[in-house]
C-alpha positions, 0 to 999 in steps of 0.5 A, spaced: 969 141 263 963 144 259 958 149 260 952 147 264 946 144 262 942 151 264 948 156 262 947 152 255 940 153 255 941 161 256 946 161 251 942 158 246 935 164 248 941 169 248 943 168 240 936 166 239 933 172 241 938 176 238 937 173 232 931 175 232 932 182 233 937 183 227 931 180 223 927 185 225 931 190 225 933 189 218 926 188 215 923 195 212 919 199 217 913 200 212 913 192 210 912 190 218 907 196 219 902 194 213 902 187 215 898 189 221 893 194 219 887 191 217 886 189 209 881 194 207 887 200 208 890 203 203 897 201 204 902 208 207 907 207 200 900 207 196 898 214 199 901 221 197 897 225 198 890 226 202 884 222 200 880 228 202 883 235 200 887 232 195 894 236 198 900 233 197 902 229 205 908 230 208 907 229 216 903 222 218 898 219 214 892 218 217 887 211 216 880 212 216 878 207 220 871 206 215 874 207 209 881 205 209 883 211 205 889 215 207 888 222 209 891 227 212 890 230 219 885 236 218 881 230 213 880 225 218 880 227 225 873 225 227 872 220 232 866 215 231 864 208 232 865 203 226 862 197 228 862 194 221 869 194 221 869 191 228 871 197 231 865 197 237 869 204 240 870 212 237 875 211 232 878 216 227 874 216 222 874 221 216 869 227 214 865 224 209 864 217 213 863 220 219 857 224 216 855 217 214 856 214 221 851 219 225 
């Protein structure tokens, strides 16, 4: 005798799903991750140093959320609302584009 319909069923979701998994998986960090951020941000492998302060960044890379240049942390630490970008709600913003939004 085979397998029953719903033993199938849950087969089939069980290898679907774990395709899925290696797919994602097997995809670079960088790529899923930068094709979620807004279009105006610079791209994290296009940012080697601070837009700011102009220091080489070696910890996280920080996206204002105006300006979309990447800075680091001592550069964009403000949190202001930008509602031009849709960000109705205080949001990291750098030193510059905070003077700005005031």
């Amino acid at each position: 005798m085979g397998e029953s319909p719903t033993a199938w069923k849950v087969t089939e979701a069980i290898k679907s799903v774990g395709s899925v998994v290696k797919t994602v998986v097997e995809v670079p960090a960088n790529i899923v991750t930068d094709a979620v951020r807004p279009d105006y941000w610079v791209p994290d492998a296009d940012i080697i140093e601070c837009f700011g302060c102009k220091d080489s960044i070696t910890a996280s890379k920080h996206h204002c959320r105006s300006c979309g240049q990447g800075f680091c942390e001592g550069c964009c630490s403000t949190r202001r609302a930008v509602p031009a970008r849709g960000w109705d709600y205080p949001v990291r913003v750098c030193d510059t584009c905070s003077d700005h939004l005031e």
